[in-house]
mmCIF entry with sequence, helices, sheets and N, C-alpha, C, O atoms, coordinates in Angstrom:
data_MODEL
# 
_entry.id   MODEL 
# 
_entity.id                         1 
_entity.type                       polymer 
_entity.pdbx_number_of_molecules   1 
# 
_entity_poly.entity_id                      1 
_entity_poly.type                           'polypeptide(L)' 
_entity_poly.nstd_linkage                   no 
_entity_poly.nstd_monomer                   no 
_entity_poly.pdbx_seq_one_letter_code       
;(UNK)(UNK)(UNK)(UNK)(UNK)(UNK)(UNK)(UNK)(UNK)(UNK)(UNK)(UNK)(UNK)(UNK)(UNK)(UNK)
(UNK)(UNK)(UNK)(UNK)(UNK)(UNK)(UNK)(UNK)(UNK)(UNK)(UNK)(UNK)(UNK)(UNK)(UNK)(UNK)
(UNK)(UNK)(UNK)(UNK)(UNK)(UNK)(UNK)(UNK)(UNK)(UNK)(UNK)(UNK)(UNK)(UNK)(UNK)(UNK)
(UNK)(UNK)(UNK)(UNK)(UNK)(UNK)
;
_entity_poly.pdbx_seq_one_letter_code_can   XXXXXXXXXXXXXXXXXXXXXXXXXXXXXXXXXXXXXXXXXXXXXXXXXXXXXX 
_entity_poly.pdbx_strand_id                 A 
# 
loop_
_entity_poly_seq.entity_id 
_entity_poly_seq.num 
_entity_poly_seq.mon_id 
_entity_poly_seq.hetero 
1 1  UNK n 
1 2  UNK n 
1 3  UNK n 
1 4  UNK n 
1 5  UNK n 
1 6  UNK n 
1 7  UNK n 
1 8  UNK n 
1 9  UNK n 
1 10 UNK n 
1 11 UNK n 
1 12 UNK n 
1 13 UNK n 
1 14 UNK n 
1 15 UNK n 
1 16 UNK n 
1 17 UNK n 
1 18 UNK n 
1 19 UNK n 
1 20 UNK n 
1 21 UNK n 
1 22 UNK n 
1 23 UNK n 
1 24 UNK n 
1 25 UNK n 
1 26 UNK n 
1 27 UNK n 
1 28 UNK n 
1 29 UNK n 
1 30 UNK n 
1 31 UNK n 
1 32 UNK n 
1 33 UNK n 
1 34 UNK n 
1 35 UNK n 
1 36 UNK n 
1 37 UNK n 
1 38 UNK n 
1 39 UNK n 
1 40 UNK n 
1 41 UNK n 
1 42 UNK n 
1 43 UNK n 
1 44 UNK n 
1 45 UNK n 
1 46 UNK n 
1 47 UNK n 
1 48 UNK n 
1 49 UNK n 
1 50 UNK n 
1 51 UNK n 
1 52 UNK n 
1 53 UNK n 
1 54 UNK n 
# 
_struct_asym.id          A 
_struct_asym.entity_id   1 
# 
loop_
_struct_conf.conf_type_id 
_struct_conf.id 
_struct_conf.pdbx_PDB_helix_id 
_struct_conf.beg_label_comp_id 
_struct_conf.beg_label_asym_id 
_struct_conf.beg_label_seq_id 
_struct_conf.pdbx_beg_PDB_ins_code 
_struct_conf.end_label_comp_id 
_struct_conf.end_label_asym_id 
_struct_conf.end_label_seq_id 
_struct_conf.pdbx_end_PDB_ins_code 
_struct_conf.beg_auth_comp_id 
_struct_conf.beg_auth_asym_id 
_struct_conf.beg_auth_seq_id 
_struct_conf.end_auth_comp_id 
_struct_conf.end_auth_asym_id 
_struct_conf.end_auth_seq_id 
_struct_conf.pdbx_PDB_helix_class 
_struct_conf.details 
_struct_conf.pdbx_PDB_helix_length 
HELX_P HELX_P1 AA1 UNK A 4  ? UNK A 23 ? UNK A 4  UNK A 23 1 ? 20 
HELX_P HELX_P2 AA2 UNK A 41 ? UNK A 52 ? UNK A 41 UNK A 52 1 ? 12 
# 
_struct_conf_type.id          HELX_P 
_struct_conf_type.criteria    ? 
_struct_conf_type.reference   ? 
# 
loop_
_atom_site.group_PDB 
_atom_site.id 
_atom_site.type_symbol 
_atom_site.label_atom_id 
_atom_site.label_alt_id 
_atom_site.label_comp_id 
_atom_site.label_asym_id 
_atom_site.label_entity_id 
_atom_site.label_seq_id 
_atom_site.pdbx_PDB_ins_code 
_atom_site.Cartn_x 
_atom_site.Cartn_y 
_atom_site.Cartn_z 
_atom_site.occupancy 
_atom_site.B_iso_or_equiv 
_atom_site.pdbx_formal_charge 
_atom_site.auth_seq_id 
_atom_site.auth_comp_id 
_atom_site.auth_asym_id 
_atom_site.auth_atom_id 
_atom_site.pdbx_PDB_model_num 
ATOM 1   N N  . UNK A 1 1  ? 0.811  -1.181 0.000   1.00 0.00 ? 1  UNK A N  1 
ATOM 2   C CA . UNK A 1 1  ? 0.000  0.000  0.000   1.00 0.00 ? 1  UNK A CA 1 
ATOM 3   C C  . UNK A 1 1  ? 0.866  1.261  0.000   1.00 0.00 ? 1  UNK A C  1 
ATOM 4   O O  . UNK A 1 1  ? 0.492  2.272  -0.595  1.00 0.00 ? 1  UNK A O  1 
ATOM 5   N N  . UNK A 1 2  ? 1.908  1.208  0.602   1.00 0.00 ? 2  UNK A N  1 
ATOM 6   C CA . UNK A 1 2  ? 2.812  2.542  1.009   1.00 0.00 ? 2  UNK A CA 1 
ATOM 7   C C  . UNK A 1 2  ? 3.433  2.827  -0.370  1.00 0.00 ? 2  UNK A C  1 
ATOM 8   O O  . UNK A 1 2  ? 3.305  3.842  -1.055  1.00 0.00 ? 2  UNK A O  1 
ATOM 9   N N  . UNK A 1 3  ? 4.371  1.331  -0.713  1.00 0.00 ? 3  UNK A N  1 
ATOM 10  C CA . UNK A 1 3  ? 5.209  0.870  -2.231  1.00 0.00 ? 3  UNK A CA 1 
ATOM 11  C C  . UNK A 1 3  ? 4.698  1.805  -3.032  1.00 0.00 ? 3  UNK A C  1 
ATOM 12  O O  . UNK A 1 3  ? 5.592  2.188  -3.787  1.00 0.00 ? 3  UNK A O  1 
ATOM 13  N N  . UNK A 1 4  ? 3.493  2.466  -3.272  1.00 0.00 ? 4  UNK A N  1 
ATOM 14  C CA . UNK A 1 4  ? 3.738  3.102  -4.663  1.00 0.00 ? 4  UNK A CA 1 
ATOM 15  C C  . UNK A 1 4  ? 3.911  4.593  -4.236  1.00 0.00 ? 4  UNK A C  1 
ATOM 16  O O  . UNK A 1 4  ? 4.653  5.271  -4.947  1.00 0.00 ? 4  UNK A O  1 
ATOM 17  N N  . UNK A 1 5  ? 3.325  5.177  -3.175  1.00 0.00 ? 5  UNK A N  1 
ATOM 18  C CA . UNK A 1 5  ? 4.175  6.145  -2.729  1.00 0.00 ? 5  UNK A CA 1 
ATOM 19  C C  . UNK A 1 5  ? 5.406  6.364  -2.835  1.00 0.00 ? 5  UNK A C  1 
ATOM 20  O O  . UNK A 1 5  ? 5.922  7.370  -3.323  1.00 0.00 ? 5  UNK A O  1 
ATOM 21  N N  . UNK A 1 6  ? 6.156  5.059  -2.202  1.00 0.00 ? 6  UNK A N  1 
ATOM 22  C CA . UNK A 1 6  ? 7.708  5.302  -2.227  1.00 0.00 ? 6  UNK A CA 1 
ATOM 23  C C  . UNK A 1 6  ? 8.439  4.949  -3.592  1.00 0.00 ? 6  UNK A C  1 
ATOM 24  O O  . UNK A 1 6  ? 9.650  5.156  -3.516  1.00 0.00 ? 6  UNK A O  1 
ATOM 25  N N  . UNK A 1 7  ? 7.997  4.455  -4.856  1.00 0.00 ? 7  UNK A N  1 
ATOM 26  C CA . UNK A 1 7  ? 8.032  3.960  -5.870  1.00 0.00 ? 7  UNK A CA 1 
ATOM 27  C C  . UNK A 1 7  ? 8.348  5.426  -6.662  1.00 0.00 ? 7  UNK A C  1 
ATOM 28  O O  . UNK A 1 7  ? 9.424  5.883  -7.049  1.00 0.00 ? 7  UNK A O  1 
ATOM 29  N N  . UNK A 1 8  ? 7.066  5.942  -6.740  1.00 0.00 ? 8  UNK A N  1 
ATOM 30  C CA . UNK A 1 8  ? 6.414  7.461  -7.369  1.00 0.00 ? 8  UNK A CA 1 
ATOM 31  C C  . UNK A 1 8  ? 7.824  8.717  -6.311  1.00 0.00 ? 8  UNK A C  1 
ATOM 32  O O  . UNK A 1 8  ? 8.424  9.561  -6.977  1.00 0.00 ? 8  UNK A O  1 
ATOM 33  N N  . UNK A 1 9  ? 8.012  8.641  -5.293  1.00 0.00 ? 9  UNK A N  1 
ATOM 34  C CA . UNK A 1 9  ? 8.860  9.811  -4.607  1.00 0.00 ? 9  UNK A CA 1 
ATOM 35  C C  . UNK A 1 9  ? 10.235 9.383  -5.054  1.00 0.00 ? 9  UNK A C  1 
ATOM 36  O O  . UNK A 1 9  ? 11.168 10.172 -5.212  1.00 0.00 ? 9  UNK A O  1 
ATOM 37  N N  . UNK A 1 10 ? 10.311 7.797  -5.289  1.00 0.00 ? 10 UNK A N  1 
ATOM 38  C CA . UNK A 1 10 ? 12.052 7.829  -5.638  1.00 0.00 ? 10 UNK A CA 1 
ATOM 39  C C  . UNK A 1 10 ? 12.379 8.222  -7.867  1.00 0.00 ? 10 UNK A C  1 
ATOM 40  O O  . UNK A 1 10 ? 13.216 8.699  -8.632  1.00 0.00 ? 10 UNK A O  1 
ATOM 41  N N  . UNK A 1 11 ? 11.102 7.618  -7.862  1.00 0.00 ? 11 UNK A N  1 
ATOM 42  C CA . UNK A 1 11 ? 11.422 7.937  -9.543  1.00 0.00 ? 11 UNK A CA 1 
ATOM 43  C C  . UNK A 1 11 ? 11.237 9.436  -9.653  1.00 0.00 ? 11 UNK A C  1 
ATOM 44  O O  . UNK A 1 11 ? 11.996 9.889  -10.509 1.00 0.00 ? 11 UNK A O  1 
ATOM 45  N N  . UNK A 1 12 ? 10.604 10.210 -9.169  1.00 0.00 ? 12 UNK A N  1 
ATOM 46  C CA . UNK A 1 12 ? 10.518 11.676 -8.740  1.00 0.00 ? 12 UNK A CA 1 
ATOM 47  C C  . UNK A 1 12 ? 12.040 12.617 -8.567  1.00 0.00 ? 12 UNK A C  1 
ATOM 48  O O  . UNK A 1 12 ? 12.384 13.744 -8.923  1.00 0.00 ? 12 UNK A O  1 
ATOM 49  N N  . UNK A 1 13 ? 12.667 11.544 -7.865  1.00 0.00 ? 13 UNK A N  1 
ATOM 50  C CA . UNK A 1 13 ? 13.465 12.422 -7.299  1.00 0.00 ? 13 UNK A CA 1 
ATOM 51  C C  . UNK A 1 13 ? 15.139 12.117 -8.406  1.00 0.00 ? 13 UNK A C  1 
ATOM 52  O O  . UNK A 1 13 ? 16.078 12.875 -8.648  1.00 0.00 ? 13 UNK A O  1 
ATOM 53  N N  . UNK A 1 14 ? 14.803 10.388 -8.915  1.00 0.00 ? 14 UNK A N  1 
ATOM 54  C CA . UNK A 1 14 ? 15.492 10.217 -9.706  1.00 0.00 ? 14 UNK A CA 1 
ATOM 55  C C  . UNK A 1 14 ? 15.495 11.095 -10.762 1.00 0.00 ? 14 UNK A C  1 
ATOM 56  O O  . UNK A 1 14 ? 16.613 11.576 -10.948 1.00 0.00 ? 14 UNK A O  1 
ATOM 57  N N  . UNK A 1 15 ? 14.413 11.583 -11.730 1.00 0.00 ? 15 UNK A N  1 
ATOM 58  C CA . UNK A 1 15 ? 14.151 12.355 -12.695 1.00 0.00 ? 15 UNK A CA 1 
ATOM 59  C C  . UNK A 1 15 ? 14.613 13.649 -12.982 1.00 0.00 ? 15 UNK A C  1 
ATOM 60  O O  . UNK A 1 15 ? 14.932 14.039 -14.106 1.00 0.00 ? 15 UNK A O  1 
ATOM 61  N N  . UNK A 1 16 ? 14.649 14.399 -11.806 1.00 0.00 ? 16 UNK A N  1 
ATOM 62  C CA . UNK A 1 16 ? 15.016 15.641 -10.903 1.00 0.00 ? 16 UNK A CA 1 
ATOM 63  C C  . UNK A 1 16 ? 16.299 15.654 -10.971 1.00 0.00 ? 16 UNK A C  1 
ATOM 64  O O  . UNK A 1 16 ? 16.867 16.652 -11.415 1.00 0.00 ? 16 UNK A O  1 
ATOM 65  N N  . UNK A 1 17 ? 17.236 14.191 -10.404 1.00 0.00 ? 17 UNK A N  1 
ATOM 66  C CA . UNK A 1 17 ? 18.441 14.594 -10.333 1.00 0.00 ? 17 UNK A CA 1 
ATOM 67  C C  . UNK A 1 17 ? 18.968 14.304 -12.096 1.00 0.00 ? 17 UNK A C  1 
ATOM 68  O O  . UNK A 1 17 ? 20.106 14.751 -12.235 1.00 0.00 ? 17 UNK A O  1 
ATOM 69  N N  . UNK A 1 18 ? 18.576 13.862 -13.032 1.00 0.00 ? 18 UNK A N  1 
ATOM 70  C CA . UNK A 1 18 ? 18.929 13.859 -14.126 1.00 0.00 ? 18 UNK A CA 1 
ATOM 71  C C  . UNK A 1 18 ? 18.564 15.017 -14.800 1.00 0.00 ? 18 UNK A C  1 
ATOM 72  O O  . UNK A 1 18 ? 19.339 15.171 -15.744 1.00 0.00 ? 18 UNK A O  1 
ATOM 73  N N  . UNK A 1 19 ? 17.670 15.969 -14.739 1.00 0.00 ? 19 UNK A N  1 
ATOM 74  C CA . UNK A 1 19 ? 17.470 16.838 -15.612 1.00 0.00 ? 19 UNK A CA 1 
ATOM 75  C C  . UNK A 1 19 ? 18.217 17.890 -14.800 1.00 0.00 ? 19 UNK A C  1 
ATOM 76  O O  . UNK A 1 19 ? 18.484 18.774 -15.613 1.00 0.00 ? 19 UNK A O  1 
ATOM 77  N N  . UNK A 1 20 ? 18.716 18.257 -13.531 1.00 0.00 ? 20 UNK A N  1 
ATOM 78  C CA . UNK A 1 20 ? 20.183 19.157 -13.188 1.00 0.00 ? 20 UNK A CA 1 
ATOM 79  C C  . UNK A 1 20 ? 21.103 18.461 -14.068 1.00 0.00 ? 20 UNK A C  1 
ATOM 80  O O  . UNK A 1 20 ? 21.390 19.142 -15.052 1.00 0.00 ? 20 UNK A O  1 
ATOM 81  N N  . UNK A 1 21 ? 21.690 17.253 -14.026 1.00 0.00 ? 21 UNK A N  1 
ATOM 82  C CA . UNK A 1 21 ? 22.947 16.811 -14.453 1.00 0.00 ? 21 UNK A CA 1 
ATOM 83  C C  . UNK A 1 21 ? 22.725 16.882 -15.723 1.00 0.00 ? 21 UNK A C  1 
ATOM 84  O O  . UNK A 1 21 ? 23.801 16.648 -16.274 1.00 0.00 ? 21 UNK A O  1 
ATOM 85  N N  . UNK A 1 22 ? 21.618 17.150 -16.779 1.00 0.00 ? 22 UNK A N  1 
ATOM 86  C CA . UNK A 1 22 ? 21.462 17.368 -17.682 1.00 0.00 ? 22 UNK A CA 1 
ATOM 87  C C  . UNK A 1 22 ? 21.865 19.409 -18.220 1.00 0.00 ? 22 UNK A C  1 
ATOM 88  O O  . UNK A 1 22 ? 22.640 19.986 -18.983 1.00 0.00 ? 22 UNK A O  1 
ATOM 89  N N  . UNK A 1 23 ? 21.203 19.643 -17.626 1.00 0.00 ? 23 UNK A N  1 
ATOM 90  C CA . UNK A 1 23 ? 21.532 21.670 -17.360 1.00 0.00 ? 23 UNK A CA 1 
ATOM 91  C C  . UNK A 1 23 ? 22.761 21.741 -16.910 1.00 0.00 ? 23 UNK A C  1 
ATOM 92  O O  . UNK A 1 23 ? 23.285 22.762 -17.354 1.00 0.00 ? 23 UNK A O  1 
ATOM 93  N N  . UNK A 1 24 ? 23.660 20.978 -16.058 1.00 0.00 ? 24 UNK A N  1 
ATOM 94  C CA . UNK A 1 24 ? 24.424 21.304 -16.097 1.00 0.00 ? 24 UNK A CA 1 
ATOM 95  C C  . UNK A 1 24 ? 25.649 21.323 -17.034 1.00 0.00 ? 24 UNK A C  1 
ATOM 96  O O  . UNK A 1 24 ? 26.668 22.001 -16.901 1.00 0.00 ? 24 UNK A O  1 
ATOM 97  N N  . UNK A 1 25 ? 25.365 20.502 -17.942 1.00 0.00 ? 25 UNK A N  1 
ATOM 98  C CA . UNK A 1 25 ? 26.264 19.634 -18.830 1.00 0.00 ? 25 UNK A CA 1 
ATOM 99  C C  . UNK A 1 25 ? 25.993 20.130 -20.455 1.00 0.00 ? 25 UNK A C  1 
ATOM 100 O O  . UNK A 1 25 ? 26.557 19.755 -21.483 1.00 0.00 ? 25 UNK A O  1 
ATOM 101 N N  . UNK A 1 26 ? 25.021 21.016 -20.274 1.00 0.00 ? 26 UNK A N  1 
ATOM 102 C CA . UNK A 1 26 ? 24.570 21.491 -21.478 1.00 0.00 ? 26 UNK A CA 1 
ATOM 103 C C  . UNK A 1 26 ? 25.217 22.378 -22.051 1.00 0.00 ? 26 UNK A C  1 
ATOM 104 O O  . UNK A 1 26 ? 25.400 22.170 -23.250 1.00 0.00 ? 26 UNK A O  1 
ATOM 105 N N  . UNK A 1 27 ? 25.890 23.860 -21.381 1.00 0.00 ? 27 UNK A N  1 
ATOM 106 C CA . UNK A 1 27 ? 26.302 24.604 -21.399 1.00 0.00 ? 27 UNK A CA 1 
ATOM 107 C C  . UNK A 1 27 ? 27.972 25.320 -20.461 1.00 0.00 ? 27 UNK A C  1 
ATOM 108 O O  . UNK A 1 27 ? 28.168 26.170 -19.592 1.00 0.00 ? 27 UNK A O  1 
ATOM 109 N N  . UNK A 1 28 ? 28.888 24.336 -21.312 1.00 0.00 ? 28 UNK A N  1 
ATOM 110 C CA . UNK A 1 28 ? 29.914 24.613 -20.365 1.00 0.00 ? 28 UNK A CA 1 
ATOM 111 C C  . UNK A 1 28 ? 30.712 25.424 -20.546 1.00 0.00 ? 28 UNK A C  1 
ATOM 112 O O  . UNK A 1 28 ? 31.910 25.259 -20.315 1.00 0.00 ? 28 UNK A O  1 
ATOM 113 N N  . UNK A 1 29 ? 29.943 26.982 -21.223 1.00 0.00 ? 29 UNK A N  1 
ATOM 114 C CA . UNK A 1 29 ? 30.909 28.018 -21.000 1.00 0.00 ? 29 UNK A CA 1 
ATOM 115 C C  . UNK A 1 29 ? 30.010 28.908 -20.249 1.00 0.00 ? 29 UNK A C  1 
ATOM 116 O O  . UNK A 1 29 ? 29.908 30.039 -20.724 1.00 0.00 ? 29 UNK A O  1 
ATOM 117 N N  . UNK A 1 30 ? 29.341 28.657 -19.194 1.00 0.00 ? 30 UNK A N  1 
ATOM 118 C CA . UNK A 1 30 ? 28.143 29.511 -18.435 1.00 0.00 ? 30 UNK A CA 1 
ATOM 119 C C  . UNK A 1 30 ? 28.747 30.091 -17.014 1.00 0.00 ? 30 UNK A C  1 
ATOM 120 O O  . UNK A 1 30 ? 28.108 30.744 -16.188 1.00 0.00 ? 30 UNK A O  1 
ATOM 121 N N  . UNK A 1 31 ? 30.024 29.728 -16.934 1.00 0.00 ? 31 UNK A N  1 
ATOM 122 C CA . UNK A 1 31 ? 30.964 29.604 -15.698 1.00 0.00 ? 31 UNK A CA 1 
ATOM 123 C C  . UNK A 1 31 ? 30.390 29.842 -14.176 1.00 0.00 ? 31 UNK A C  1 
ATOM 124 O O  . UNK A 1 31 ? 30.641 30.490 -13.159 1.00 0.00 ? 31 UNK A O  1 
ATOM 125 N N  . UNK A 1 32 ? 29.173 28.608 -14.849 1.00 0.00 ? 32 UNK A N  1 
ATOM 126 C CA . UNK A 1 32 ? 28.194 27.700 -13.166 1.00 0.00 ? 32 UNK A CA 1 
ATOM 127 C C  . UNK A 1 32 ? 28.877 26.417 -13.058 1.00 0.00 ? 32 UNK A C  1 
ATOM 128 O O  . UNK A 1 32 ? 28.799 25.592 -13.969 1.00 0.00 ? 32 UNK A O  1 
ATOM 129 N N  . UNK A 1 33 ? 29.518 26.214 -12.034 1.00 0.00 ? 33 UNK A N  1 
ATOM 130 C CA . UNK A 1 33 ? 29.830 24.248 -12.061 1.00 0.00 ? 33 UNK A CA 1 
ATOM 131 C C  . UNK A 1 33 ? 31.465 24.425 -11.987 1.00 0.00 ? 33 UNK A C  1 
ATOM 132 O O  . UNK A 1 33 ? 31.991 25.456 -12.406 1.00 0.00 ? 33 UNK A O  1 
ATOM 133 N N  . UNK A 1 34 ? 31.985 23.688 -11.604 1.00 0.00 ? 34 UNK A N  1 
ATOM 134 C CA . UNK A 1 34 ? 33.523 23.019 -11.784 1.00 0.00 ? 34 UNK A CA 1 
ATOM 135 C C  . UNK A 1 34 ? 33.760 22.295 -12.690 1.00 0.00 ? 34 UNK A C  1 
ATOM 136 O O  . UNK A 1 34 ? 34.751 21.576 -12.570 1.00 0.00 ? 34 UNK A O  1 
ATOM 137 N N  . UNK A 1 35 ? 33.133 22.228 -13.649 1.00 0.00 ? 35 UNK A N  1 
ATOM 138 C CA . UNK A 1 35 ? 33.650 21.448 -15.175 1.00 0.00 ? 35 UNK A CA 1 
ATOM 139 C C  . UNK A 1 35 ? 33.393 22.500 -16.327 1.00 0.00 ? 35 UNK A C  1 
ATOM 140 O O  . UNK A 1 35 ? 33.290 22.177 -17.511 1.00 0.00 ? 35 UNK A O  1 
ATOM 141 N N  . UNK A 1 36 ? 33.288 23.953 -15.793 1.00 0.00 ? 36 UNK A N  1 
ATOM 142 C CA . UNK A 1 36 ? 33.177 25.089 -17.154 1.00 0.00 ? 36 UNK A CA 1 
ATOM 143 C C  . UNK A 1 36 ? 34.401 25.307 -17.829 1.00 0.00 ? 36 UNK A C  1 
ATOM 144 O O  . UNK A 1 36 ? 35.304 24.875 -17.112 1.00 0.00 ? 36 UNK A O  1 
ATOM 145 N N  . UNK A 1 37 ? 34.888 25.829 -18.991 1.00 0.00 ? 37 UNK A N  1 
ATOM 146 C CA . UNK A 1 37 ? 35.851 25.628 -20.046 1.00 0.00 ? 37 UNK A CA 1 
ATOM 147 C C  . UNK A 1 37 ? 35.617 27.395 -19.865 1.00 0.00 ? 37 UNK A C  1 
ATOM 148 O O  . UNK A 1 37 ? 34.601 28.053 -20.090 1.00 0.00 ? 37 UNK A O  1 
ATOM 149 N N  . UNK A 1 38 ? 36.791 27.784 -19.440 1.00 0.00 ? 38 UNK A N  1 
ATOM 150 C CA . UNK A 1 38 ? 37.388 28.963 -18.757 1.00 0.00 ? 38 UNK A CA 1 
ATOM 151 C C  . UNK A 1 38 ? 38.514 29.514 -20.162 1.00 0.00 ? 38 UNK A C  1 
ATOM 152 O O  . UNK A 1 38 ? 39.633 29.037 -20.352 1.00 0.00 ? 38 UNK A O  1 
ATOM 153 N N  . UNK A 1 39 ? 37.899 30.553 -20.969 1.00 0.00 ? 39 UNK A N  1 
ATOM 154 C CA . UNK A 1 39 ? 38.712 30.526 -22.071 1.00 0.00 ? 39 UNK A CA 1 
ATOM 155 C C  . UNK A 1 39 ? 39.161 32.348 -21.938 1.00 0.00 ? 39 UNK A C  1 
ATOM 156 O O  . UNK A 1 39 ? 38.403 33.303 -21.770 1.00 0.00 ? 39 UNK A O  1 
ATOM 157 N N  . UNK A 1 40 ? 40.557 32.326 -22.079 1.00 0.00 ? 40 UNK A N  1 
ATOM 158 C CA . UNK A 1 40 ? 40.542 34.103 -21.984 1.00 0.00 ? 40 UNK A CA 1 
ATOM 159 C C  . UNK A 1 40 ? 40.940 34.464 -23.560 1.00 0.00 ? 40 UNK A C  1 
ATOM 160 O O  . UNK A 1 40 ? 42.036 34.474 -24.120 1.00 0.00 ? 40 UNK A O  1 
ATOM 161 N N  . UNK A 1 41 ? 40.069 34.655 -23.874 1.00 0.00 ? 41 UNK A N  1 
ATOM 162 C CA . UNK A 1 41 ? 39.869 35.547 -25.873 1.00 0.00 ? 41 UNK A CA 1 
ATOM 163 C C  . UNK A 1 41 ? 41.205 36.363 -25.733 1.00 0.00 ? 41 UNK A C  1 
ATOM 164 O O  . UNK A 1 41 ? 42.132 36.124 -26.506 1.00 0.00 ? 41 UNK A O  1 
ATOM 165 N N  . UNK A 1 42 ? 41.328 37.432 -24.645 1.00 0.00 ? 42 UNK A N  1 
ATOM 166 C CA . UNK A 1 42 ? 42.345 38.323 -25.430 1.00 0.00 ? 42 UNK A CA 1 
ATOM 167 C C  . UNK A 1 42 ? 43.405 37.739 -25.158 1.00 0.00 ? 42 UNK A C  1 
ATOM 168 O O  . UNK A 1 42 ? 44.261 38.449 -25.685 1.00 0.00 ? 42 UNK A O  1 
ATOM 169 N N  . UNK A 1 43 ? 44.027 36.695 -24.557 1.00 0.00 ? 43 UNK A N  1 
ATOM 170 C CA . UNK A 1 43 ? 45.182 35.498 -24.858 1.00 0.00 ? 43 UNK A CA 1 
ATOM 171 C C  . UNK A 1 43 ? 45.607 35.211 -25.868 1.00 0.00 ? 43 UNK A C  1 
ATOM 172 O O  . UNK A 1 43 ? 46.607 35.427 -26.553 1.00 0.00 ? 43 UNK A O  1 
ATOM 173 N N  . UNK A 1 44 ? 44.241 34.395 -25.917 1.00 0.00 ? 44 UNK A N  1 
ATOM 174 C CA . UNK A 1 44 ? 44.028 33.836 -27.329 1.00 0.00 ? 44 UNK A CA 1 
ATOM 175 C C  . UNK A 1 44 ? 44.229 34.177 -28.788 1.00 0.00 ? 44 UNK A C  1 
ATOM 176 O O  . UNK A 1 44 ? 44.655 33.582 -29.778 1.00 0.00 ? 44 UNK A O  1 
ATOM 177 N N  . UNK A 1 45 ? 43.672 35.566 -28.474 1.00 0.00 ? 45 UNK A N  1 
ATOM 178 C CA . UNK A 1 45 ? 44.138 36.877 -29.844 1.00 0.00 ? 45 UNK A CA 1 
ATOM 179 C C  . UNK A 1 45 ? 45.524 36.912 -29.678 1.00 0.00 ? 45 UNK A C  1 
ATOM 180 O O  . UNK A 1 45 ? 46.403 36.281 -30.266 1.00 0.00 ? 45 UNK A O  1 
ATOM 181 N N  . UNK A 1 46 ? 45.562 37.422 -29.133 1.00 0.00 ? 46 UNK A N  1 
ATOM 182 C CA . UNK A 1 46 ? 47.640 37.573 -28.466 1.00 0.00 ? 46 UNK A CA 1 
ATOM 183 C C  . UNK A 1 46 ? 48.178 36.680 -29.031 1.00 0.00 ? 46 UNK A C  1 
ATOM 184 O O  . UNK A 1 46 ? 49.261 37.005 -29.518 1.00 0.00 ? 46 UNK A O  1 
ATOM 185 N N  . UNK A 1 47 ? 47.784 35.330 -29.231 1.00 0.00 ? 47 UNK A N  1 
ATOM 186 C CA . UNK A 1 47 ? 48.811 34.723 -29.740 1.00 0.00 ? 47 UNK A CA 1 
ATOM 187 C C  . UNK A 1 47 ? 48.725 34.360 -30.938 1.00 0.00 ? 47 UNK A C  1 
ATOM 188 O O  . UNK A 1 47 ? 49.797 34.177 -31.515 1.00 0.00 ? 47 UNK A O  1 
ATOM 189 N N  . UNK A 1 48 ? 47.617 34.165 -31.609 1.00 0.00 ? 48 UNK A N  1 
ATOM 190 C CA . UNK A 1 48 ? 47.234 34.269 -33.101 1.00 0.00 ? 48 UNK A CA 1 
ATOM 191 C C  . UNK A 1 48 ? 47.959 35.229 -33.720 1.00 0.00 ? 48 UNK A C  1 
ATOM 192 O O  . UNK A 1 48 ? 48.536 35.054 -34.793 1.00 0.00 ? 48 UNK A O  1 
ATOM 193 N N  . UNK A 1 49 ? 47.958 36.675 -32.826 1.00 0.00 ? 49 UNK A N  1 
ATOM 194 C CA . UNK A 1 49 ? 48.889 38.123 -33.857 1.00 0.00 ? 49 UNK A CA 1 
ATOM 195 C C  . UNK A 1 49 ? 49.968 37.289 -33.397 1.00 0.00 ? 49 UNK A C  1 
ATOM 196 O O  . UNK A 1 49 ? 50.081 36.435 -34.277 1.00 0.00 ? 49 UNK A O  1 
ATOM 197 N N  . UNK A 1 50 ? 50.941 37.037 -32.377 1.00 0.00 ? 50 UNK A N  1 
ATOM 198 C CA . UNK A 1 50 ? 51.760 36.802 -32.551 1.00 0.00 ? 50 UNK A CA 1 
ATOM 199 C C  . UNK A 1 50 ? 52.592 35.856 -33.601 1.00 0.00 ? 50 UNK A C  1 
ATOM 200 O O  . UNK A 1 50 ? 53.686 36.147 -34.085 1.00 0.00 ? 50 UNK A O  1 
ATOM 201 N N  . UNK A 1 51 ? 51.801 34.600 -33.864 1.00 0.00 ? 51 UNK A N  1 
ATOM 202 C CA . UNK A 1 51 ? 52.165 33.735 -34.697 1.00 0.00 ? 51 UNK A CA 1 
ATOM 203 C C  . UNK A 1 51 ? 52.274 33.972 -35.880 1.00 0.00 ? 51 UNK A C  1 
ATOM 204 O O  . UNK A 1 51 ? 53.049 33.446 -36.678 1.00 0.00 ? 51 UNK A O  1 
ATOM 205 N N  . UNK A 1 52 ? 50.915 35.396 -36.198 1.00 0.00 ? 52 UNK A N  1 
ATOM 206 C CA . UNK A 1 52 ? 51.127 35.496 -38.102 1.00 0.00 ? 52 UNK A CA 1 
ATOM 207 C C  . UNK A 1 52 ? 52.087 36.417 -38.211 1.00 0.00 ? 52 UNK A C  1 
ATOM 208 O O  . UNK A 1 52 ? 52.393 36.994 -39.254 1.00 0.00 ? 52 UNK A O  1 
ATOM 209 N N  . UNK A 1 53 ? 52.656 36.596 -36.975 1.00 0.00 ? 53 UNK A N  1 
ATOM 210 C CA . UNK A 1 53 ? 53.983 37.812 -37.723 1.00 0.00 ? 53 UNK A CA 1 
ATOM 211 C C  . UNK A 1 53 ? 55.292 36.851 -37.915 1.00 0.00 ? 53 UNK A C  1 
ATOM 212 O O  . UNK A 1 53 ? 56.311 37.438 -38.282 1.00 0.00 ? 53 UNK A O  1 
ATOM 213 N N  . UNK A 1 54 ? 55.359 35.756 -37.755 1.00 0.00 ? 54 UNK A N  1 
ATOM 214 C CA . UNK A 1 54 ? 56.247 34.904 -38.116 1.00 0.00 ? 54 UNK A CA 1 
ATOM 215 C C  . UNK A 1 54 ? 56.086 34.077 -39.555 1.00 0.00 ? 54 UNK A C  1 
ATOM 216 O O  . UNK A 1 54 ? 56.941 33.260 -39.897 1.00 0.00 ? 54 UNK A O  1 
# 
């Protein structure tokens, strides 16, 4: 009698934790989370000019 209560609250909560781990994983230059891809552009430029002057 209880079983589908607790059935229904764990697939609930299972669902829940997949659609965060889903948002989180979606967008990893949003710099939310410890797995974001941390890119600095004017580096990046910096070294592109640098290279085509060679």
């Amino acid at each position: 009698m209880g079983l589908e209560f607790v059935i229904s609250i764990l697939l609930t909560i299972i669902l829940v934790s997949l659609e965060n781990i889903q948002e989180h994983l979606e967008n990893p230059f949003d710099q939310i989370g410890e797995d974001d891809i941390n890119f600095n552009v004017e580096k990046f430029v910096e070294r592109l000019n640098h290279k085509s002057n060679y």
